[in-house]
C-alpha angles and dihedrals in degrees: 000000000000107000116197103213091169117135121238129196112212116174120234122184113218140171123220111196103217122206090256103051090046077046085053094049095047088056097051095057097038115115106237092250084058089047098052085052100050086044084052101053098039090052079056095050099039123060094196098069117088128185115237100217097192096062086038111093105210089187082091111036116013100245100204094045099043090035110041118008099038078077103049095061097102081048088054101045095048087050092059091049095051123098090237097055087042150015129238093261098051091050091072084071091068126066119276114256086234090048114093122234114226083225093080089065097066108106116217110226108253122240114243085215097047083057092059103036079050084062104046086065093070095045116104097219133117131286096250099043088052095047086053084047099063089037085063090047088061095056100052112124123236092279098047090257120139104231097182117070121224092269087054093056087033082061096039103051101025098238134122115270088240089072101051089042088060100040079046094058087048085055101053087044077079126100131256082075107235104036125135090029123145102219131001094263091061081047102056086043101064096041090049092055094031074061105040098233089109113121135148083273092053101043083049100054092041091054095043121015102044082126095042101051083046083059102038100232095157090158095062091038093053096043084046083053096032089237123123114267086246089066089046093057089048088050091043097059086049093060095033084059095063128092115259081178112060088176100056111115098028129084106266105178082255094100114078129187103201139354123259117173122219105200130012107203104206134209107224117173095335091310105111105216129193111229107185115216100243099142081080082065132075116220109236121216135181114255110242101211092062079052091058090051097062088054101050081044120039100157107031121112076239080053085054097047098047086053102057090041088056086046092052091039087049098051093041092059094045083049100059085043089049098052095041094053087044088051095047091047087049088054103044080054090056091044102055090050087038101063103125101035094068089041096050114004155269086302088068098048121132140225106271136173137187092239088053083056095041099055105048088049082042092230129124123274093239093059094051084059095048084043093058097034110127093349121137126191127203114232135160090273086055133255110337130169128256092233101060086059080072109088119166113233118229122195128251134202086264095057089242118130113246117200116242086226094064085043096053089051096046091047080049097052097048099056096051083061093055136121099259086201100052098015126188125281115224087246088050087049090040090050080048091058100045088050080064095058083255096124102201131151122235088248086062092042083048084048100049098036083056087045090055084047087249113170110228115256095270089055104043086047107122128187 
């Protein structure tokens, strides 16, 4: 036996996601209420950062109280409980240590992504993939779906599509059953067979008769399966009792508590000019006197530790830099297609994408959707959100782009004009429309008349 013990050197490219670049990407797509209170929590954590009040309005957020005193409250509280801030007889006025405050019975809402990185602790996989893992639970959607395919991360990262796959299928071990799909058909797959109900009907049913089963024809989904309707009802509330929303009862980011615009862009004199909103936030600093320690000691484990703070200090502040020069060149770009929207109003929107968007900032598209997330702008029409400034174009006879927006007003108006007792089929909405120059199949006409909350015609039928 002739063993071949030779080494070989073979080159592999491969991304490692640091704590500070998944940091980066939290912060991007952070509304501006989530940031000040990330801001917020890291100034209480790290000695280094400082507040520059000058720069600071307080006219917003009122700086002494957010910034200092706001941690000094267990401070406080243990102050008013101590013998030299009261007597014994003052004390009674306070609640007993034994006693249990209501408070504790407030439950914070759970994240959807602290579940899962939770998880992952407890996964015996490697490092990288990990690292790609928790890069993928960042870019779930609202809803846990997955929006980029696998070419898109590849891309976006630089690494083959074998390695996100992997780090892809890590990521939909997870509970809740169904997260990190592509579509709603990948996600019915893996609860069914999370959930061992999956079985060749089912699969069936799942890959061709979603619509059907929405619409309860039985009878066409069993003669297309050669069962009787009766099992296809049986196999249909299975399906139906599964979760076509793997995010639903966590915090996804979704729910906010109140609006803080990012941006205003303002009319003055006829120019339209973007003003981002920066007196929300506070301007961090580093603190001088931990500079003059590393000076004074240069080899010391204080030494150490002053050293990583002022790192972590550093990239926080280039961060909140980063995303809000990302946000403003997003919004120059919006602007400029925009035009007339914010001159005359949402009837004169254009067709817009994020890779329109993407390419002209030179970014990836991905990074034009973490950077609108949950953003709002103020605008003469009031506080709307960046998102809706995004209208896909669809294409008309006469090769010109029509707003979906103006499609979906016009679907809704004409239902509102039909006949309730014989009303209009999608295809007959969808023949309408292209009478109108608006070229548009019945399955789009199905998508946006679910999107208006428009029941279908049998629905909608009235004696």
């Amino acid at each position: 036996m002739n063993l071949d013990y030779r080494m070989k050197m073979t080159q592999e490219q491969r991304m490692v996601l640091t704590q500070n670049m998944q940091q980066s990407i939290k912060l991007l797509q952070m509304s501006l209420h989530d940031l000040r209170e990330y801001i917020d929590n890291e100034y209480s954590e790290n000695p280094i950062l400082e507040v520059n009040e000058e720069s600071y309005d307080d006219t917003q957020v009122n700086s002494e109280m957010q910034m200092e005193e706001r941690y000094d409250y267990k401070k406080i509280v243990e102050e008013l409980y101590s013998d030299n801030y009261c007597d014994k007889s003052e004390k009674s006025y306070f609640r007993d240590e034994d006693e249990t405050s209501p408070l504790n019975f407030i439950e914070k809402k759970k994240s959807l992504k602290e579940y899962l990185y939770e998880q992952l602790v407890e996964i015996d996989c490697d490092p990288y993939t990990i690292s790609i893992s928790k890069y993928i639970i960042e870019s779930l959607d609202s809803r846990g779906y997955l929006e980029l395919s696998i070419e898109e991360f590849s891309k976006e990262l630089g690494i083959p599509n074998e390695d996100i796959e992997k780090a892809l299928k890590v990521v939909q071990s997870l509970e809740p059953y169904g997260i990190g799909s592509r579509n709603i058909q990948e996600c019915l797959f893996i609860q069914s067979l999370k959930l061992n109900i999956l079985d060749d009907i089912i699969e069936k049913m799942i890959s061709n008769h979603l619509e059907n089963i929405a619409e309860n024809k039985y009878d066409l989904i069993g003669k297309d399966l050669n069962i009787s309707p009766r099992e296809a009802q049986r196999y249909g509330d299975l399906i139906k009792s599964l979760e076509p929303k793997p995010s639903r009862g966590f915090f996804t980011g979704e729910e906010v508590n109140y609006i803080i615009p990012d941006a205003e862009i303002k009319n003055i004199d006829g120019e339209f000019f973007i003003m981002m909103n920066e007196s929300v936030l506070p301007k961090l600093v580093i603190n001088k006197m931990y500079k003059q320690v590393l000076e004074n000691d240069k080899d010391s484990e204080t030494n150490t530790y002053v050293k990583e703070k002022i790192n972590k200090a550093l990239f926080l502040i280039k961060s909140i830099e980063q995303r809000k020069n990302t946000l403003y060149k997003v919004l120059e770009c919006v602007l400029e297609r925009q035009n007339e929207f914010f001159k005359n109003g949402k009837q004169y929107i254009k067709p817009l994408t994020l890779k329109e968007i993407a390419d002209k900032i030179k970014v990836h598209e991905s990074t034009v959707s973490r950077a609108i997330k949950d953003k709002y702008v103020l605008t003469s029409y009031g506080t709307i959100k960046i998102k809706d400034l995004f209208a896909t174009g669809i294409s008309s006879n006469n090769q010109e782009d029509m707003s979906t927006i103006k499609i979906k007003n016009l679907l809704k108006k004409i239902v509102e004009q039909e006949n309730k007792e014989k009303p209009l089929s999608d295809q007959a909405i969808s023949n309408m429309l292209t009478e109108s120059n608006m070229k548009i199949s019945r399955r789009t006409v199905a998508k946006y008349r679910e999107e208006l909350g428009i029941k279908s015609s049998s629905m909608r039928k009235r004696l």
